[in-house]
C-alpha positions as CSV (number, residue, x, y, z in Angstrom):
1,X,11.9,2.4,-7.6
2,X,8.6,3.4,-6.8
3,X,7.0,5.0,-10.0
4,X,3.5,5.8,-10.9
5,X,1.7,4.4,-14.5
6,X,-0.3,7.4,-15.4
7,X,-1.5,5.8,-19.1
8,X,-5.0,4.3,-19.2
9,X,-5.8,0.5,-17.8
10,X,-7.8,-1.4,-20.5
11,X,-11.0,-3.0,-19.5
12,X,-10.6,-6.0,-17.2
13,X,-10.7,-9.5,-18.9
14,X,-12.9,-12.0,-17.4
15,X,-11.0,-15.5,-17.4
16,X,-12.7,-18.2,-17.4
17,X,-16.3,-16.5,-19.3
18,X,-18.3,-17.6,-16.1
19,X,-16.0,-16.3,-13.9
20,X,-18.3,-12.7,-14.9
21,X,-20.3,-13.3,-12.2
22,X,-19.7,-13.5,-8.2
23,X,-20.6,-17.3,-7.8
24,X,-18.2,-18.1,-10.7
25,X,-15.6,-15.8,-10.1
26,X,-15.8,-17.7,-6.1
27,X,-16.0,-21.0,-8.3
28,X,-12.8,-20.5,-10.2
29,X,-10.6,-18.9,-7.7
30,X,-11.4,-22.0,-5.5
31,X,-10.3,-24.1,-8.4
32,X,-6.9,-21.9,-8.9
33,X,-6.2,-22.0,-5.4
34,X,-6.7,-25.8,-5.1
35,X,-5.5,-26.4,-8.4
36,X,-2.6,-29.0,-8.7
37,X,1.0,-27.6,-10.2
38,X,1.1,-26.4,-14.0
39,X,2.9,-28.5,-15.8
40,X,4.4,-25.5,-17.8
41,X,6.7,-24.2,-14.8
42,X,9.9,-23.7,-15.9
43,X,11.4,-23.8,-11.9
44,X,11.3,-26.2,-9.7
45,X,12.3,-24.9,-6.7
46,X,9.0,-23.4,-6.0
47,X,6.7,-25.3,-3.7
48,X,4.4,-26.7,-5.5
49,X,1.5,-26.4,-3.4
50,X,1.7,-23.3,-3.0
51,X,0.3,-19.9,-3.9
52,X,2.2,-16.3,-3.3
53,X,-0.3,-13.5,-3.0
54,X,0.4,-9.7,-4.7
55,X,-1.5,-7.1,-2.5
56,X,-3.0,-3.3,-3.3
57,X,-4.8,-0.3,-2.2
58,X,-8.2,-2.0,-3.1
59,X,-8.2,-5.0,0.0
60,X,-8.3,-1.9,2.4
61,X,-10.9,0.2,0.6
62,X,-13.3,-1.8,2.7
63,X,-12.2,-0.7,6.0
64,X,-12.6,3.0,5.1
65,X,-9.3,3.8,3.8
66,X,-9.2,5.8,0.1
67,X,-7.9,3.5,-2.7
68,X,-5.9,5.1,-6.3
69,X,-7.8,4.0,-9.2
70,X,-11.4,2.3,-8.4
71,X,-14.4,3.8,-8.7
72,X,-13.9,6.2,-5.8
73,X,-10.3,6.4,-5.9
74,X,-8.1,9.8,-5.7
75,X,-7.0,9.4,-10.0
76,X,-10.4,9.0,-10.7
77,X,-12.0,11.8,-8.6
78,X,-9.3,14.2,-8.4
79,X,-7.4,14.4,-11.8
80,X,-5.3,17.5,-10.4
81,X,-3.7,15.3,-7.6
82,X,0.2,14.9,-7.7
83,X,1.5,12.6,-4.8
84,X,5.0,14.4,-3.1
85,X,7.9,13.0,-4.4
86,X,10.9,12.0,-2.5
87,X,13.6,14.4,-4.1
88,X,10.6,16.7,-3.1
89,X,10.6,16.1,0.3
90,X,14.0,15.7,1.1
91,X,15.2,18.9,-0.5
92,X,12.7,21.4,0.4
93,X,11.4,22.4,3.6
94,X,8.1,24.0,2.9
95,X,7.0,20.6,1.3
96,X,7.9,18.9,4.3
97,X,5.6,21.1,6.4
98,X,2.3,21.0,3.9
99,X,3.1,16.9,3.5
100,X,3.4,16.7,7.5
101,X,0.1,19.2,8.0
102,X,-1.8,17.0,5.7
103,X,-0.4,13.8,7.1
104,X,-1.1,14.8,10.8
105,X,-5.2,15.7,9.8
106,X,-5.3,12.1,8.1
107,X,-3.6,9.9,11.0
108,X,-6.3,9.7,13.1
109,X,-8.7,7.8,10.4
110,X,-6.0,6.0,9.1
111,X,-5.0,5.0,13.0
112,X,-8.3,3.8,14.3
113,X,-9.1,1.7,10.9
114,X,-8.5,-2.1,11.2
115,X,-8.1,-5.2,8.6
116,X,-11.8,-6.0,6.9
117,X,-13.2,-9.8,6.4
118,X,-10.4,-9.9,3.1
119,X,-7.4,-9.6,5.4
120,X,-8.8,-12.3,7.5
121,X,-9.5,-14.8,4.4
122,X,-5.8,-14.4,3.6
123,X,-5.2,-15.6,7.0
124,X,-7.4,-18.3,7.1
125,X,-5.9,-19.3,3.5
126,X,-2.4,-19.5,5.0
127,X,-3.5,-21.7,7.7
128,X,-5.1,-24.5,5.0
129,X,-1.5,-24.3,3.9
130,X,-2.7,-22.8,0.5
131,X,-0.7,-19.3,0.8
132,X,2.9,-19.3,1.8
133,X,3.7,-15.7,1.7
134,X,2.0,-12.2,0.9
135,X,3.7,-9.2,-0.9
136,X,1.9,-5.7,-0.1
137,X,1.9,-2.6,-1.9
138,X,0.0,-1.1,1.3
139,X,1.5,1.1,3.8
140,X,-1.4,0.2,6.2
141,X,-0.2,-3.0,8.2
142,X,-3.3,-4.4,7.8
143,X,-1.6,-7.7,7.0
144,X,0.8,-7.9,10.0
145,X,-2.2,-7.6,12.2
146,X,-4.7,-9.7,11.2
147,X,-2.3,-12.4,9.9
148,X,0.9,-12.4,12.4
149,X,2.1,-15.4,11.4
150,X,1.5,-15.3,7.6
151,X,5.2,-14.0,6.3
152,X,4.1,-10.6,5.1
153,X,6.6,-8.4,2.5
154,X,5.8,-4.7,2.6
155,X,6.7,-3.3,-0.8
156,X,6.3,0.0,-0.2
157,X,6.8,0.5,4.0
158,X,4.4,1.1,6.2
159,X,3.2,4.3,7.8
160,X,3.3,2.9,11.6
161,X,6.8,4.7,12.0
162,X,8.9,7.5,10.7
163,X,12.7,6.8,10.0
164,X,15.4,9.2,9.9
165,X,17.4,10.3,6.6
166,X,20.4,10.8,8.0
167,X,21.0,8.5,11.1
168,X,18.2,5.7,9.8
169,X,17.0,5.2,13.1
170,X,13.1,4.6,13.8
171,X,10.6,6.7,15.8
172,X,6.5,5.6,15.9
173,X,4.2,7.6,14.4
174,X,2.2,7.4,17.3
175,X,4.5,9.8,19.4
176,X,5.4,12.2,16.3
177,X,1.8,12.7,16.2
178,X,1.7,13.7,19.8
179,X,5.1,16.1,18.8
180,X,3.0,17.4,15.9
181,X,-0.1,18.1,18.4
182,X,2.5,20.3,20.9
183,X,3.8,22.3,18.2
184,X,0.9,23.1,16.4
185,X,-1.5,24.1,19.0
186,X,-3.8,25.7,16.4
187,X,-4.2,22.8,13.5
188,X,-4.4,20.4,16.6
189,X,-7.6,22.2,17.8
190,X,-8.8,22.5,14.0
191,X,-8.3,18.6,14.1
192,X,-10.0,18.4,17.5
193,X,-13.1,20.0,15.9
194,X,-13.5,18.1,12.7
195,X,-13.4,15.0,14.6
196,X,-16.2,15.9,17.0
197,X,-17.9,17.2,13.7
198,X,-17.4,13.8,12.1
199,X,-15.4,15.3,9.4
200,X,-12.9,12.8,8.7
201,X,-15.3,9.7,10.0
202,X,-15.1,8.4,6.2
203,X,-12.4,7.8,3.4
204,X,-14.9,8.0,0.7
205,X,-13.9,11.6,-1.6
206,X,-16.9,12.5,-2.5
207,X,-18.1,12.5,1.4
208,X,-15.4,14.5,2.8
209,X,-15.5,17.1,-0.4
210,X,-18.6,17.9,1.0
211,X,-17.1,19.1,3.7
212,X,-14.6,20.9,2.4
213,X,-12.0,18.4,2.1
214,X,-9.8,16.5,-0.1
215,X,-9.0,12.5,0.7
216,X,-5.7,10.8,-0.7
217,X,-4.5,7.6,-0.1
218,X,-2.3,7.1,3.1
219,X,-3.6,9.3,5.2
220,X,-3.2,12.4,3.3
221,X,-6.0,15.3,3.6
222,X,-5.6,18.4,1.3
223,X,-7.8,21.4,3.2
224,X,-7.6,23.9,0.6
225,X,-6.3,27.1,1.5
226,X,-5.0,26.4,4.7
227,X,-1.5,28.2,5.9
228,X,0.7,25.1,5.6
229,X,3.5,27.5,6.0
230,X,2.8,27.6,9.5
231,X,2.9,24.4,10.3
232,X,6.1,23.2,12.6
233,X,7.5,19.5,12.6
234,X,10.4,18.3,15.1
235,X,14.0,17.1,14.6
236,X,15.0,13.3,14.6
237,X,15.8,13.3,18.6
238,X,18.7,10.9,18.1
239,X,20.4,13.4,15.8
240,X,19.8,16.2,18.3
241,X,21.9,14.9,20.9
242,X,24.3,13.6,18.6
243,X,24.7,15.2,15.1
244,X,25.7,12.8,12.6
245,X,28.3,13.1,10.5
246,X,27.8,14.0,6.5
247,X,29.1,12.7,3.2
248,X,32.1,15.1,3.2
249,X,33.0,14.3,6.7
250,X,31.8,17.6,8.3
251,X,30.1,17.4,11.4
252,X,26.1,18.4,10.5
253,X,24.4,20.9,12.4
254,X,20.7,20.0,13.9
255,X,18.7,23.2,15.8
256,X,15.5,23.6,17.0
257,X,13.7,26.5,18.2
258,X,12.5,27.3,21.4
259,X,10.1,24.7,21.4
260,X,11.4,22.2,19.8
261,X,10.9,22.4,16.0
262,X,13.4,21.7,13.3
263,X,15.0,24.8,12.1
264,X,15.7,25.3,8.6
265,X,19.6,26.3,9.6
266,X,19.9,22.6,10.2
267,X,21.9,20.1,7.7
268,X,20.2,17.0,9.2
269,X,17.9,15.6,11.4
270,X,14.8,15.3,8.6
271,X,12.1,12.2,9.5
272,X,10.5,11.1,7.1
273,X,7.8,8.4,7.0
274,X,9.0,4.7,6.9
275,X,7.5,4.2,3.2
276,X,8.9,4.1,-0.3
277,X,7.9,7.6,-1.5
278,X,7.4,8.0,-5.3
279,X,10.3,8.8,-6.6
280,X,12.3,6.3,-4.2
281,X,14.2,3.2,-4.3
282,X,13.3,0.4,-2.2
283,X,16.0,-1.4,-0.6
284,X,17.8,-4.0,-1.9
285,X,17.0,-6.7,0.6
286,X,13.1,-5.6,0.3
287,X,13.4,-6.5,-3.3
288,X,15.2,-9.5,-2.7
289,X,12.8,-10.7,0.0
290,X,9.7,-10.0,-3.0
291,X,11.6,-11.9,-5.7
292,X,12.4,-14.7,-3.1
293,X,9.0,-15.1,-2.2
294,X,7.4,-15.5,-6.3
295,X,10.0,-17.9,-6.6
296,X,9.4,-19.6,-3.5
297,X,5.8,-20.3,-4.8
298,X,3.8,-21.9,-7.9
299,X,1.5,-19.9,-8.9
300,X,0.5,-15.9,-8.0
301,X,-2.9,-14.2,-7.2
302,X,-3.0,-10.3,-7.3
303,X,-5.9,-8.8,-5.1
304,X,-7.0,-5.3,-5.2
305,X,-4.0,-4.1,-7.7
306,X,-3.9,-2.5,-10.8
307,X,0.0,-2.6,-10.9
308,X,0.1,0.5,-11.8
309,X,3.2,0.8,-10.1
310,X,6.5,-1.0,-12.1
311,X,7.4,-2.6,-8.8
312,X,4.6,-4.4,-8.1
313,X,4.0,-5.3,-12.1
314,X,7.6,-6.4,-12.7
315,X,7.0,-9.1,-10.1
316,X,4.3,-10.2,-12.2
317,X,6.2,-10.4,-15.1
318,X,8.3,-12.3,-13.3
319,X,6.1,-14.5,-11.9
320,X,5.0,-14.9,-16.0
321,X,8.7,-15.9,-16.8
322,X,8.8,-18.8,-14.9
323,X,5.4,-20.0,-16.2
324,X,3.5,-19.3,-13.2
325,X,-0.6,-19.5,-13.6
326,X,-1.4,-15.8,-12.8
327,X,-4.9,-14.9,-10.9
328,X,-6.6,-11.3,-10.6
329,X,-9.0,-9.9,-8.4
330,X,-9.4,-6.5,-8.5
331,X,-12.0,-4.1,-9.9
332,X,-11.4,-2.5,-12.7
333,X,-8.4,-2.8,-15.3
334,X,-4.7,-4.1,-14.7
335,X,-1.7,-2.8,-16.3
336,X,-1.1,-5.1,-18.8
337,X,-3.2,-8.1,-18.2
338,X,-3.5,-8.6,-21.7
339,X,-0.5,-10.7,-22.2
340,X,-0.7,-12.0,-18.3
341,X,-3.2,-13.8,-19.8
342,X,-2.3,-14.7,-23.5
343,X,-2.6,-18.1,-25.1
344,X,-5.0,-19.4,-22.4
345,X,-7.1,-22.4,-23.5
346,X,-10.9,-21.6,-23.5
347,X,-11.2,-24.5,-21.6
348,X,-9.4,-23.1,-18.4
349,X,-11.6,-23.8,-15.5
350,X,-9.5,-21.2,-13.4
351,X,-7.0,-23.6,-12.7
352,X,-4.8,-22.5,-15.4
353,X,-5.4,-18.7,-15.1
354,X,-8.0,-16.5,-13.2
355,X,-9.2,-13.1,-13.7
356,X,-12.6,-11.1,-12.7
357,X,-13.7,-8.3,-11.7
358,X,-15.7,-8.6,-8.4
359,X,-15.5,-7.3,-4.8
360,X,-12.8,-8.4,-3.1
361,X,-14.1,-8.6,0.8
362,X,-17.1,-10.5,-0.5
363,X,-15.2,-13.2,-3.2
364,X,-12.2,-14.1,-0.8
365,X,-14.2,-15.7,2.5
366,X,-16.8,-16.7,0.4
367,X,-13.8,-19.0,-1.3
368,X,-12.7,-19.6,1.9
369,X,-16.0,-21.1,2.9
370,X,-16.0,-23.4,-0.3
371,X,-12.6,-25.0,0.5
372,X,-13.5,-25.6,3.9
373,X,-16.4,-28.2,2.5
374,X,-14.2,-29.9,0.2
């Protein structure tokens, strides 16, 4: 399940001590990488030259998207924010319309950004046969596109498509957001105008508060004030022409009205975007496909994560029970990296263990750079 850490991060460790610095942290992640198998693993199975990578919101801060906990990011700036939760969104229909308003002002950012010089060095790390697979917290699909080829798990879903809660088929966001733009003539002229303005040109929170705007993660932008009440969003189409059946074997009932919208006399039918909200489970064979691939490895490297979430930190943990050497990039504190990094020998060059705090689209090709003279 999908659960937020709300308690504070501690301070980030720096391992090894010269690591405190962007030339050594590129030094010793270069030596983790390339490092040979720990002799502490406890598994065998894993492939021993290889490295599974952990991603979060902080690899795509660089290509304009809003991160949670950095500097910049929404818990830091904005202490009032609450993300929807599913239970939320599935039982009530004015939260659906004020998640859908906000979502259909942030698509077109979130749309037109692209994977940053990080995403790329993760590519060009799978092709020195160094990475075998990469596990994403984002919902961004940054990884899919600039690494096609690079097995990607995505944790938490993506945002490219909406699925349906009742018949589970798919629609792309691309022509939802059209369907938004035809029933909300009015917010789609609004949007039409803060994009000539430049209004949602940037990410960054303190830019677009300027402007009378609040930036989330994921595409979300809170206008306060604004009559999300009016807002309109349409049926699953699959449903319409075929209402599914319900749990208790009755036939549901999906209306629209006279242009199209879901009606709130309807018992199914709801879209809902293809990620794990808060709140949610993710599927069984998602979690099984993210255990598959620690164990498939030797050793782990977490870039741009604070693990705030459980399910991205219990895969740490269990990369830690089989003796894995953990790594860390990411700026700013880690939910419990204390013990990640417990009983390391001061004498670690990075092969052993790596943590610092450095930026991560500047460390990563600059690594990549250094293996490619070796």
């Amino acid at each position: 399940m999908r659960i937020p850490y709300t308690g504070p991060l501690p301070p980030p460790l720096i391992v090894p001590r010269n690591a405190n610095t962007p030339t050594g942290a590129v030094a010793a992640l270069t030596r983790f990488l390339s490092a040979p198998p720990s002799p502490h693993l406890l598994y065998s199975n894993g492939d021993p030259t290889q490295t599974v990578l952990l991603t979060g919101a902080g690899i795509s801060v660089a290509s304009g998207l809003a991160d949670y906990r950095g500097s910049a990011g929404t818990y830091t700036l904005n202490k009032t924010y609450r993300p929807i939760y599913y239970s939320e969104f599935i039982a009530n229909h004015e939260a659906r319309k004020r998640y859908w308003a906000r979502s259909f002002l942030g698509w077109t950012n979130l749309h037109r950004a692209r994977p940053n010089d990080a995403h790329f060095a993760v590519r060009d790390l799978g092709v020195k046969g160094l990475i075998n697979k990469v596990i994403t917290q984002n919902v961004d699909s940054f990884h899919s596109l600039a690494h096609p080829d690079l097995p990607t798990v995505e944790l938490h879903g993506y945002l490219r498509s909406l699925v349906c809660i009742n018949c589970h088929n798919h629609l792309p966001r691309k022509d939802f957001q059209q369907s938004l733009s035809v029933l909300n003539p009015e917010w789609a002229a609004f949007l039409a105008e803060m994009l000539d303005a430049g209004a949602l040109d940037t990410e960054n929170p303190d830019e677009r508060r300027k402007k009378g705007l609040k930036t989330n993660p994921d595409g979300d932008v809170d206008l306060p004030n604004a009559p999300y009440t009016t807002f309109r969003y349409p049926a699953c189409p699959t449903c319409l022409n075929d209402p599914p059946y319900l749990a208790n074997g009755s036939r549901s009932t999906v209306t629209v009205d006279s242009d199209g919208a879901w009606s709130s006399a309807s018992t199914a039918g709801i879209l809902k975007p293809a990620v794990i909200m808060f709140g949610e489970s993710i599927a069984a064979r998602v979690k099984a496909a993210a255990e598959e691939a620690i164990d498939s490895a030797s050793r782990i490297l977490v870039i741009g994560s604070s693990l705030a979430t459980y399910s991205a930190w219990r895969l740490v943990k269990r990369a830690q029970e089989r003796s894995m050497p953990i790594g860390v990039l990411n700026l700013g504190g880690v939910r419990g990296e204390e013990s990640f990094f417990y009983g390391i020998k001061a004498d670690n060059d990075g092969s052993l263990g790596f943590r610092c705090s450095e930026n991560t689209t500047k460390v990563l090709p600059l690594v990549v750079r250094n293996l490619e003279a070796r």
